[in-house]
VEXLO-169988 format. One record per residue (C-alpha): residue number from 1; residue in one letter; x, z, y. Coordinates in pm, 1 decimal, always signed. Layout:
> resi, resn, px, pz, py
> NUM, A, X, Z, Y
...
This chain:
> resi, resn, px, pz, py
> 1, X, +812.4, +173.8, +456.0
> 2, X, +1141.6, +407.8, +535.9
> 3, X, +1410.8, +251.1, +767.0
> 4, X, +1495.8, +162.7, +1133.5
> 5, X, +1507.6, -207.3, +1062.8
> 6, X, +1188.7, -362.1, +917.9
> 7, X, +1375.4, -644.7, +645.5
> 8, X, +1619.6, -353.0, +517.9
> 9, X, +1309.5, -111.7, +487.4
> 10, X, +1213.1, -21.6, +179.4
> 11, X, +878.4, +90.3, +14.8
> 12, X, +802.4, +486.5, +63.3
> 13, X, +451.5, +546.1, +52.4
> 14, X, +105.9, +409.7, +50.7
> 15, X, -171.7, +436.9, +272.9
> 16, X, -519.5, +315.3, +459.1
> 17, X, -577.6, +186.7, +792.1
> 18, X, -875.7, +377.1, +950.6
> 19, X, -815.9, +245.3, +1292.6
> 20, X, -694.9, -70.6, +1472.0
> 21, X, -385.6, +184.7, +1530.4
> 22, X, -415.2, +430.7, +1258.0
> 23, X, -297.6, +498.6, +957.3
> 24, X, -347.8, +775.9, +723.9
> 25, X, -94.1, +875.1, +460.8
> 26, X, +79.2, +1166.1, +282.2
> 27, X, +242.6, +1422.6, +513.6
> 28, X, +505.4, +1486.1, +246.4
> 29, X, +610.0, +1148.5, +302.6
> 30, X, +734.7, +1212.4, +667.8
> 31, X, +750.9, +1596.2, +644.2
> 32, X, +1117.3, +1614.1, +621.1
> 33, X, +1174.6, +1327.0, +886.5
> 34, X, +913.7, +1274.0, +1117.2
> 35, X, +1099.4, +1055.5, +1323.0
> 36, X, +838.3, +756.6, +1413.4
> 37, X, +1137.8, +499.9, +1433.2
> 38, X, +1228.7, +562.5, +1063.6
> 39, X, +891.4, +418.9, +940.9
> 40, X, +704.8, +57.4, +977.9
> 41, X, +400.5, -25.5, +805.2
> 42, X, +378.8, -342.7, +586.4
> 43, X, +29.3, -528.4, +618.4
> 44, X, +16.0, -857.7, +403.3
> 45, X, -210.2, -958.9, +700.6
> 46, X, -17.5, -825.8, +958.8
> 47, X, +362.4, -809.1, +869.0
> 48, X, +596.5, -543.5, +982.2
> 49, X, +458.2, -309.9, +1250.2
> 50, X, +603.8, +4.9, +1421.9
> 51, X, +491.3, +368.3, +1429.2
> 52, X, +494.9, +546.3, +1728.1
> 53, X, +351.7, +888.9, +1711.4
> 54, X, +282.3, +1068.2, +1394.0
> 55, X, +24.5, +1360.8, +1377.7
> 56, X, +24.7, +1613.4, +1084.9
> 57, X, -136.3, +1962.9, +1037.2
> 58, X, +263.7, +2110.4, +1040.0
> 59, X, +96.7, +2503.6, +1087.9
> 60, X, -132.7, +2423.2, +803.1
> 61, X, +69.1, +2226.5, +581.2
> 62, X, +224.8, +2400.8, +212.9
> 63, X, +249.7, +2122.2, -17.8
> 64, X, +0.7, +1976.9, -197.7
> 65, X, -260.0, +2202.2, +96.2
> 66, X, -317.2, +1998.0, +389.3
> 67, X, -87.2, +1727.4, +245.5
> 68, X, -234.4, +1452.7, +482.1
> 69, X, -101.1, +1295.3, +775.8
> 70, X, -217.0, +1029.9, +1053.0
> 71, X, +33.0, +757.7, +1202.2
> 72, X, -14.9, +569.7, +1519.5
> 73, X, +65.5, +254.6, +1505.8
> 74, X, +295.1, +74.1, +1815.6
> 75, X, +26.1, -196.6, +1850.2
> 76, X, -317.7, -209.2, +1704.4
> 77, X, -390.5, -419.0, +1412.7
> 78, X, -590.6, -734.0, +1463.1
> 79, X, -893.0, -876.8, +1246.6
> 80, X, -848.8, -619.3, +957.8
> 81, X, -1146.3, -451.3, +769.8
> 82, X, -1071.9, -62.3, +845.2
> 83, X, -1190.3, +176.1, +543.5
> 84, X, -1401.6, +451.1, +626.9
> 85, X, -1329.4, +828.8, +522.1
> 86, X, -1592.2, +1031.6, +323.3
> 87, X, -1706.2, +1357.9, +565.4
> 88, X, -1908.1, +1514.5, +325.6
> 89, X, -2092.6, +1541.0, -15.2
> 90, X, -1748.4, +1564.8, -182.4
> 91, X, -1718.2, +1399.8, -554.0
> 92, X, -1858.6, +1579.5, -785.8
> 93, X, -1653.5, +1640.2, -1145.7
> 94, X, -1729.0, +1309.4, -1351.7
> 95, X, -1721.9, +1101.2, -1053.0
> 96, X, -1566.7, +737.6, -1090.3
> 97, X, -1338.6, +627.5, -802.3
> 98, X, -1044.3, +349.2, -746.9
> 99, X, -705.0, +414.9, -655.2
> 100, X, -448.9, +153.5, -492.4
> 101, X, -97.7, +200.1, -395.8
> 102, X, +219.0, +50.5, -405.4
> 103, X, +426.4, +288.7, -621.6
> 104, X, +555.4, +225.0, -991.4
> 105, X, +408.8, +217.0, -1275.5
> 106, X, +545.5, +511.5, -1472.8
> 107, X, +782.3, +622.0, -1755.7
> 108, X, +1095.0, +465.0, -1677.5
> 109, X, +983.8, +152.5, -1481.9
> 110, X, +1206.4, +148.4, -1098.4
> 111, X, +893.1, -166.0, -980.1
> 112, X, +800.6, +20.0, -629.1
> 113, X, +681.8, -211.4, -404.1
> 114, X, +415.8, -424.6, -529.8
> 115, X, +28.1, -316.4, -502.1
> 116, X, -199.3, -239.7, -750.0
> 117, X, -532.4, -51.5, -817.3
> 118, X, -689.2, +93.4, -1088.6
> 119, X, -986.3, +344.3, -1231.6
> 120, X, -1009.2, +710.7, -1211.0
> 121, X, -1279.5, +967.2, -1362.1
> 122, X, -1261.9, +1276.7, -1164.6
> 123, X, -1210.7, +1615.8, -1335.1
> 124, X, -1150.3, +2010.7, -1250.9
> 125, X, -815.3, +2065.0, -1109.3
> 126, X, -615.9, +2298.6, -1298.2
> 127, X, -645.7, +2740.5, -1257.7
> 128, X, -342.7, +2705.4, -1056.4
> 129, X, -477.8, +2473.5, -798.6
> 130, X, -829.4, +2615.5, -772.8
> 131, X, -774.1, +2724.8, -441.2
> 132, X, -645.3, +2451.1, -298.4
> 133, X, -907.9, +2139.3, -190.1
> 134, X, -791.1, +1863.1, -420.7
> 135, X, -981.8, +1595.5, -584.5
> 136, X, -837.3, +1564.0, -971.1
> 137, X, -827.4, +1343.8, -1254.3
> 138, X, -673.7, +1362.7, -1591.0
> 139, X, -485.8, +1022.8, -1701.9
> 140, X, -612.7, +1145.6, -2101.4
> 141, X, -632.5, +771.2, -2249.7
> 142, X, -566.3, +405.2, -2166.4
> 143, X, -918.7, +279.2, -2236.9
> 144, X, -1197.4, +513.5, -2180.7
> 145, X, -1555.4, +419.2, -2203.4
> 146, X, -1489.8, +84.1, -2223.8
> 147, X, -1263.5, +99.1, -1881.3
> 148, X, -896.7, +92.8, -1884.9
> 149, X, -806.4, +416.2, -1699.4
> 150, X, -533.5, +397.8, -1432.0
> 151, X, -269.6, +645.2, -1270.5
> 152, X, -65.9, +727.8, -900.1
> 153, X, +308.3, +776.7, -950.1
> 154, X, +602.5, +774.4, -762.4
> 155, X, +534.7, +553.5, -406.5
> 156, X, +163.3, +551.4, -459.7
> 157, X, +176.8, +889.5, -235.0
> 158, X, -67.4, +869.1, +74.6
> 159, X, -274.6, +611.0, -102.3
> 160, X, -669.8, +605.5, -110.1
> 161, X, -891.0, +706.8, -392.5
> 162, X, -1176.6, +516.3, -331.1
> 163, X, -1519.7, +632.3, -433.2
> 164, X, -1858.7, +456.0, -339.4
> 165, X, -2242.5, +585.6, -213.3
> 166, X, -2502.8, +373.5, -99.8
> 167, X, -2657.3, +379.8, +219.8
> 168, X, -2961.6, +210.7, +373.9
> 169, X, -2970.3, -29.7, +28.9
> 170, X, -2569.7, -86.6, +72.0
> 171, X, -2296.2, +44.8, -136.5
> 172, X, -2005.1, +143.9, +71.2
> 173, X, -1674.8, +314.7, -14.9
> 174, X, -1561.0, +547.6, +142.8
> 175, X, -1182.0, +721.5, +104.2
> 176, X, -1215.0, +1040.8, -96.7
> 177, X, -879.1, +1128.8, -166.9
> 178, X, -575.8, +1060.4, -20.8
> 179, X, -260.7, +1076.0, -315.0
> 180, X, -30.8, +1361.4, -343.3
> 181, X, +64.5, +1466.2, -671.0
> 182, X, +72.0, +1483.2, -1045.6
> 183, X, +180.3, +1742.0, -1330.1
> 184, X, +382.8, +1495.8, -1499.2
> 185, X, +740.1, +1362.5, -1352.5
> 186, X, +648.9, +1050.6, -1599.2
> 187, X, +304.7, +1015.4, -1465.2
> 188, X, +191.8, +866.5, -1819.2
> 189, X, -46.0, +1011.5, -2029.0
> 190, X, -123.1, +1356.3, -2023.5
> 191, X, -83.4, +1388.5, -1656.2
> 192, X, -308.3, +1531.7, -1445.0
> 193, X, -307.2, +1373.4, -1105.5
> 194, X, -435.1, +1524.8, -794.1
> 195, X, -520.6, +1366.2, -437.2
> 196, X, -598.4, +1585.5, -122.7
> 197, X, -977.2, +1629.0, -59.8
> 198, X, -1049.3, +1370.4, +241.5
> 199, X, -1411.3, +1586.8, +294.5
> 200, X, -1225.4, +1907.4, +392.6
> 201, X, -981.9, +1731.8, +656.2
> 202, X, -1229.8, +1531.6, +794.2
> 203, X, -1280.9, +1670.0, +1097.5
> 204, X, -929.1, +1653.6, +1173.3
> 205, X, -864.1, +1316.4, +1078.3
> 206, X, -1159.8, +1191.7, +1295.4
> 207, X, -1087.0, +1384.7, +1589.6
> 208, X, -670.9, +1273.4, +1560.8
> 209, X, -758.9, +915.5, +1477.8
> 210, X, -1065.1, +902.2, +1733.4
> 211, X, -1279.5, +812.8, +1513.7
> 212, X, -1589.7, +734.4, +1588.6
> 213, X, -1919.3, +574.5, +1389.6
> 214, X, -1864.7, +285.8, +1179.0
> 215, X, -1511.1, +148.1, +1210.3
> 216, X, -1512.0, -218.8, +1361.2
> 217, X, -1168.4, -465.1, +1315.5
> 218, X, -1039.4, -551.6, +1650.4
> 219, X, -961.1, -869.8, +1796.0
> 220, X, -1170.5, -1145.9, +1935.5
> 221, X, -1238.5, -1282.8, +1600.8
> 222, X, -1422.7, -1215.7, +1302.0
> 223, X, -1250.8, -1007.5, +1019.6
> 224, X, -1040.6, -1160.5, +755.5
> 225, X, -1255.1, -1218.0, +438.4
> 226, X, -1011.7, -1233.8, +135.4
> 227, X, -1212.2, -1426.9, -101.1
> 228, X, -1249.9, -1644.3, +200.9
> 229, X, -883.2, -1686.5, +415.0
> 230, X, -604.3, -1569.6, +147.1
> 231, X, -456.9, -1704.9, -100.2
> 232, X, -259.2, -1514.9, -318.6
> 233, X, +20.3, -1561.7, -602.6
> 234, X, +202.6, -1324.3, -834.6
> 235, X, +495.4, -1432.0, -1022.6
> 236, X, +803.5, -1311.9, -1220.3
> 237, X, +1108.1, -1396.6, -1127.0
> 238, X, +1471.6, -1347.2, -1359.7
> 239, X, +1787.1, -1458.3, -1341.2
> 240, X, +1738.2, -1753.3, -1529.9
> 241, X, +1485.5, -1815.0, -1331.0
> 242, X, +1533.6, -1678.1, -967.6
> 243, X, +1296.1, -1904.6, -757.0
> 244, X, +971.4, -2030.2, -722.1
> 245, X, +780.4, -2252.4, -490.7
> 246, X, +378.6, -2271.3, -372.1
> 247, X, +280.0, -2521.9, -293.8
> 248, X, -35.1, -2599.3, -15.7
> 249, X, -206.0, -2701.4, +236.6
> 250, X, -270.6, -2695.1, +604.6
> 251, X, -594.0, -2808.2, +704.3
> 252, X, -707.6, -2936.3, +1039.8
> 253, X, -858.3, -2644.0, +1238.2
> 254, X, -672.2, -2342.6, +1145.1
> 255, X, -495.1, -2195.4, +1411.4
> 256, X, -255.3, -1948.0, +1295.0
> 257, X, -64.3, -1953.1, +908.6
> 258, X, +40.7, -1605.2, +813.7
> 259, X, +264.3, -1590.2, +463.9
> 260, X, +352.2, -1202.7, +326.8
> 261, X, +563.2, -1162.9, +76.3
> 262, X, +674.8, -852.4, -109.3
> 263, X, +877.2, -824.9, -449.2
> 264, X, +945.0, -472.1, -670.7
> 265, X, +1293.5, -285.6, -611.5
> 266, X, +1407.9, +16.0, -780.3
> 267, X, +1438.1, +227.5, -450.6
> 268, X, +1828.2, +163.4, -454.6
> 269, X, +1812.8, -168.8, -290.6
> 270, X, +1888.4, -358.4, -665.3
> 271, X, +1678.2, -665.4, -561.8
> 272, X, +1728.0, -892.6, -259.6
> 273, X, +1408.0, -1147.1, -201.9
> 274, X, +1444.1, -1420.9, +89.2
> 275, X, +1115.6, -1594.7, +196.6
> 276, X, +1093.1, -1955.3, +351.9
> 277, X, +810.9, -2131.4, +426.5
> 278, X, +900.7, -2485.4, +428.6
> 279, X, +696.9, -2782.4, +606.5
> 280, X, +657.3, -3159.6, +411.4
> 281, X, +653.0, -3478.1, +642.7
> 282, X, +735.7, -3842.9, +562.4
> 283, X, +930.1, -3728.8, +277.6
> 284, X, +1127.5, -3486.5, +443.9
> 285, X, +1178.4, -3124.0, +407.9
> 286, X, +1203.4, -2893.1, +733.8
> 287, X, +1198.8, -2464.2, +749.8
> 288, X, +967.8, -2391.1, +996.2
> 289, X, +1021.0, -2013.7, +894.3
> 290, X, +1268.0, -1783.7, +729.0
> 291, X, +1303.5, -1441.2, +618.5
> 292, X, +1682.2, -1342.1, +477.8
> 293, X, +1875.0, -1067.5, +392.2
> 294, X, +1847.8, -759.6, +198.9
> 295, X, +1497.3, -650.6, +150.1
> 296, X, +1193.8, -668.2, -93.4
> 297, X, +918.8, -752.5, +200.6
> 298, X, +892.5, -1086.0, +423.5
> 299, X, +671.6, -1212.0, +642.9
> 300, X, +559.3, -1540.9, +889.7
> 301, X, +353.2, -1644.0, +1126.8
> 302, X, +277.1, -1982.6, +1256.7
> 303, X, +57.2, -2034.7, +1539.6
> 304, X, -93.2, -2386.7, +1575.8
> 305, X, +87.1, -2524.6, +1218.9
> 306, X, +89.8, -2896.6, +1175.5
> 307, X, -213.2, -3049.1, +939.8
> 308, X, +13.8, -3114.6, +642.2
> 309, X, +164.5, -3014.6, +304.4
> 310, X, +388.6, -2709.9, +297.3
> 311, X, +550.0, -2469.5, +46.8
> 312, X, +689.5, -2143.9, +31.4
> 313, X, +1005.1, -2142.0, -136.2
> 314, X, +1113.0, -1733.9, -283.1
> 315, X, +1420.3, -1654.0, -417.6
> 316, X, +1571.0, -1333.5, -517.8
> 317, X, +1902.6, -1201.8, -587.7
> 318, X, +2019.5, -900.0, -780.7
> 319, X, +2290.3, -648.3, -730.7
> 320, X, +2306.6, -533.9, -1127.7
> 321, X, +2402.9, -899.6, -1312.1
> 322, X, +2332.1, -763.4, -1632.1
> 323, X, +1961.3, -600.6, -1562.7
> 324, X, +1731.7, -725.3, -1828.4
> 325, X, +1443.8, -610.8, -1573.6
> 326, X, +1193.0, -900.4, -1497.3
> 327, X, +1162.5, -916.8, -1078.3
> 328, X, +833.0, -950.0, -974.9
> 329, X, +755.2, -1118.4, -671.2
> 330, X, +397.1, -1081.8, -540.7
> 331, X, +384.0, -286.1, -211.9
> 332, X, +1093.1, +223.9, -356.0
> 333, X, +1057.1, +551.7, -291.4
> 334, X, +1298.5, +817.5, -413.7
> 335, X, +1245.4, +996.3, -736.9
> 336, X, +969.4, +1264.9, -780.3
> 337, X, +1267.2, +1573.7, -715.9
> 338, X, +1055.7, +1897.3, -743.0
> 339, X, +714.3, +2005.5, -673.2
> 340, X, +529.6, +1732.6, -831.6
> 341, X, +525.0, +1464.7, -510.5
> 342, X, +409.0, +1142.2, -567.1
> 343, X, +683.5, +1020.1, -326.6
């Protein structure tokens, strides 16, 4: 996320956390400001947390070569799974991989903010690349083999590609690519799409990061298991219809409530979501948290919550009255200028 404050911040950029405190991204997306109080990572598990140092190969670095950058976080990162980076055996052509982010979607869609993940094929970077270590795929078709195919655009910069080997009977993935680029400003089809190769920085990220065998979560606890401790919704909001409400349930026993939120924007600051999380007792309704004021991302936590029904109330506002875009509320980034970024 880009800006000083974290409820006016808006998305920027994707990433991976490697580390309790580190996080590794795009170094395009702080090239030009490398201020650390400019930028706060967004965790839906975590909320809003600072940067304080960020580390980039600045000698090295000619966009899309060495386009990779690690960020230290203010405070480490509690009860996360970390993702591990591949250090050798890079993918070979043909390879099938996953790639997440939080950018749009493509063509003329402004939706930056909201994460998704898709399927990738790798292929042979283009003649004009060849000397540069990138992983490649071309987004050639929609459906391919039965899989729908997926693409990184504008936002999704600094995001994993995720590929997976097994080891000792497990399948693990490991982060093979970290997004940088693409040939196409649209980023639909016919654009080839390129991510810097994670195998021929690795032994810079690991000795920045400090990284060192298997990454473990910290904090005295066990790691959050999605299918297991979130709950998630996605919605659409419009201006006919510009709230919603979850209902659910606190159960005896749980100790701390944490509720993310974090709706699309066009990068201009268009849409304006407000998060409550309300708390239902004899009837009455009480906000035991709120998050207003401009900004697409939210987030509470609740230590010790009462045993008892609550909802989370989301509304939105718009600047643009007559936008016929649908707001989704569920990871804005400028537009792709020159050189290809996946900014």
């Amino acid at each position: 996320m880009k800006g000083a404050e974290a409820r006016t911040s808006t998305a920027w950029c994707s990433g991976t956390l490697i580390a309790p405190d580190k996080f590794l991204t795009a170094a395009h997306c702080i090239a030009k400001d490398p201020r650390p109080d400019q930028y706060r990572i967004f965790l839906h598990s975590a909320g809003f947390i600072s940067v304080k140092t960020i580390d980039w190969q600045k000698d090295l670095y000619r966009f899309p070569k060495a386009d990779i950058a690690v960020l230290t976080l203010a405070a480490p990162v509690l009860r996360i799974t970390l993702e591990s980076i591949l250090g050798e055996e890079r993918p070979i052509h043909g390879t099938l991989g996953t790639i997440v982010g939080f950018g749009r979607t493509g063509g003329f869609n402004e939706d930056y903010g909201v994460k998704r993940e898709g399927f990738i094929e790798t292929a042979p970077c283009r003649e004009t690349q060849s000397d540069i270590p990138l992983v490649c795929w071309n987004f050639s078709a929609e459906v391919q083999n039965g899989t729908i195919r997926s693409n990184t655009c504008n936002a999704d910069s600094g995001g994993p590609l995720f590929v997976y080997e097994v080891t000792g009977g497990r399948q693990l993935r490991k982060i093979a690519g970290v997004t940088s680029g693409g040939s196409a400003d649209d980023c639909l089809l016919g654009d080839q799409s390129y991510d810097v190769d994670v195998v021929e920085y690795a032994k810079w990220i690991s000795e920045t990061a400090q990284l060192v065998g298997e990454p473990a979560p910290a904090g005295p606890g066990p790691a959050l298991v999605t299918e297991r401790d979130v709950v998630g919704q996605t919605s659409t909001l419009t201006q006919a219809r510009p709230e919603i409400s979850y209902p659910f349930q606190v159960r005896e026993g749980i100790g701390t409530l944490l509720v993310a939120m974090n709706g699309d924007d066009n990068g201009r600051g268009r849409n304006n979501f407000d998060l409550y999380v309300i708390q239902v007792s004899e009837g009455t309704d009480r906000v035991v948290c709120s998050e207003e004021g401009s900004g697409q991302f939210g987030f509470c936590r609740l230590d010790d919550p009462a045993p008892r029904n609550h909802f989370c109330e989301i509304t939105v506002k718009t600047r643009r009255s007559s936008s016929r875009n649908p707001l989704n509320a569920s990871n804005n980034a400028p537009r792709r200028r020159f050189r290809k970024f996946r900014r």
